[in-house]
Each structure stands twice: as structure tokens, then as C-alpha cells.
N, C-alpha and C positions, 0 to 999 in steps of 0.2 A: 385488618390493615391491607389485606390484597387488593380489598374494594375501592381504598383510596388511590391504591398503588397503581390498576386499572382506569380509576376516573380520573387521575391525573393526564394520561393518556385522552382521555375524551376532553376534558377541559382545552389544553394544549391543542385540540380538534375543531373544538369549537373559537376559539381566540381566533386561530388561524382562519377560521369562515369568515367571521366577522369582520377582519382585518381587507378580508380580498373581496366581502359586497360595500366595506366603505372605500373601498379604492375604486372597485368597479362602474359605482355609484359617480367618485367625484371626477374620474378621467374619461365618464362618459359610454366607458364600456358597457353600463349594466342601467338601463333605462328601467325606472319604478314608474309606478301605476301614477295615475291622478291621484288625489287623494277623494276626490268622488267617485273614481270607478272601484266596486268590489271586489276586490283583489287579493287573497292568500299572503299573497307578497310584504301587502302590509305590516303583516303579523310577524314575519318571518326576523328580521334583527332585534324587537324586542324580546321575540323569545329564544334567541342564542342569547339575550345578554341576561336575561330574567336564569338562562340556564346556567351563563358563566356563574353569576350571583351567589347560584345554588352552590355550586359546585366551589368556588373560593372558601363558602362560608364551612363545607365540611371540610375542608381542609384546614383553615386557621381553627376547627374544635377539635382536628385529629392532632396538628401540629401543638396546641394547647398540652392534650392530654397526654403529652412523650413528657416524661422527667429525663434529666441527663443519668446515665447511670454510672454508678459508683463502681469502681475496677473491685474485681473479686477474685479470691482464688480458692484451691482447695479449700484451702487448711480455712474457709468461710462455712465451709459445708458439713453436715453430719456425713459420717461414713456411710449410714445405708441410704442415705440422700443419694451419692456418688453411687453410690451400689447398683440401687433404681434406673437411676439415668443411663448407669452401661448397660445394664439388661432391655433397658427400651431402643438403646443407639442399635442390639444386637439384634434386635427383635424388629428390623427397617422395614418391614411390611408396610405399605400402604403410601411410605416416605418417599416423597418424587424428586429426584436431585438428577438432571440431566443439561445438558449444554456448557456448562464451564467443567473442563478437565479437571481445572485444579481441585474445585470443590467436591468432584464425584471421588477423587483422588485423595480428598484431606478425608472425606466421610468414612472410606472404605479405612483408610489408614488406625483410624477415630476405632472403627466397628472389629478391627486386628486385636487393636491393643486392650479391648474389655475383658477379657479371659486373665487375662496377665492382671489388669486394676481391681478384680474382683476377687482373686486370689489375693491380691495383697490388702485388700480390707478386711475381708474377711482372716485373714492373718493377726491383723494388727484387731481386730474385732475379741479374736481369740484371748488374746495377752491382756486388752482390757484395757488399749490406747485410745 
């Protein structure tokens, strides 16, 4: 998903090209070749648009392949489910979370409280809930 998240950014780059050699073109600023002299130029807004193309079309198969997702909560989850998942929040090696406070703030908060969620599964693990 980054890749789209990224190429959106390039699409958005390219639109923008596009948009300022058809302007450039129609108010005279941006003078194109003859169409007999061989010129690079020529090539050049078919293929920003042959690229927007590309680029649209991986996105209406990214946008495709998102289902809406159904709210869930614990009590949706097996306990060593939840078990798992806090030992991996604890274990943040490798996990990059920088530039929004609040989120490096909710993470750290998140990565507190697994010590506490894993003694109370493993609790309720016990008794045989």
C-alpha cells in the first residue's frame, strides 16, 4: 500500500506537468517542434498521459481491493490472539513511527500498557475464560 501511497504523489506530479505543457502550449509560452522536425518533445505529453493511465489504473485495482471494514473489538479476538499482538507492540524493533507526536505518544502509551493486558489474559487464561 505505500507504493500506491507514494505513486499517488507521482501521479499528482505528473497531472500537474501535463496541465502547465497544455497551458504553456495554448498561451504561447511553450513553442513545440514541427511535426516533421525530430524532436523528443513530441513524445513527451503522450507519455505523461500513457503514465497518468498507468497510474489511475493501479489505483482504481488498489481502491477495488480495500473492503470497508467491520468495527471489532476485543471480546472479537482469542485471548493468545491479543497476547501475541502485545508481545509484538513490545517487541517495536524495526517499527518506524516518527513525525506525528500524538501517534509516537499513542504507540508508546499502546507498548505501557502490554505488561498489564498480558497478565490479565493470561489470568483469565488461567481460570479457563
Amino acid at each position: 500500500m505505500s507504493n500506491v501511497i507514494t505513486n499517488f504523489g507521482t501521479l499528482a506530479a505528473l497531472k500537474a506537468a501535463r496541465q502547465f505543457i497544455v497551458n504553456g502550449v495554448e498561451l504561447g509560452f511553450i513553442r513545440t517542434p514541427d511535426a516533421d522536425t525530430p524532436d523528443p518533445a513530441h513524445e513527451t505529453l503522450p507519455m505523461i498521459e500513457q503514465a497518468i493511465a498507468e497510474l489511475e489504473a493501479q489505483f482504481q485495482t488498489a481502491t477495488a481491493a480495500l473492503q470497508p471494514m467491520e468495527p471489532r473489538t476485543y471480546a472479537d479476538e482469542p485471548l493468545s490472539h491479543i497476547k501475541a499482538m502485545g508481545e509484538l507492540v513490545q517487541d517495536a524493533r524495526g517499527i518506524e513511527i516518527s513525525g506525528n507526536a500524538r501517534k509516537v505518544s499513542a504507540f508508546l502509551m499502546c507498548g505501557a500498557a502490554v505488561p498489564e493486558l498480558v497478565a490479565r489474559i493470561e489470568e483469565l487464561e488461567a481460570r479457563g475464560e
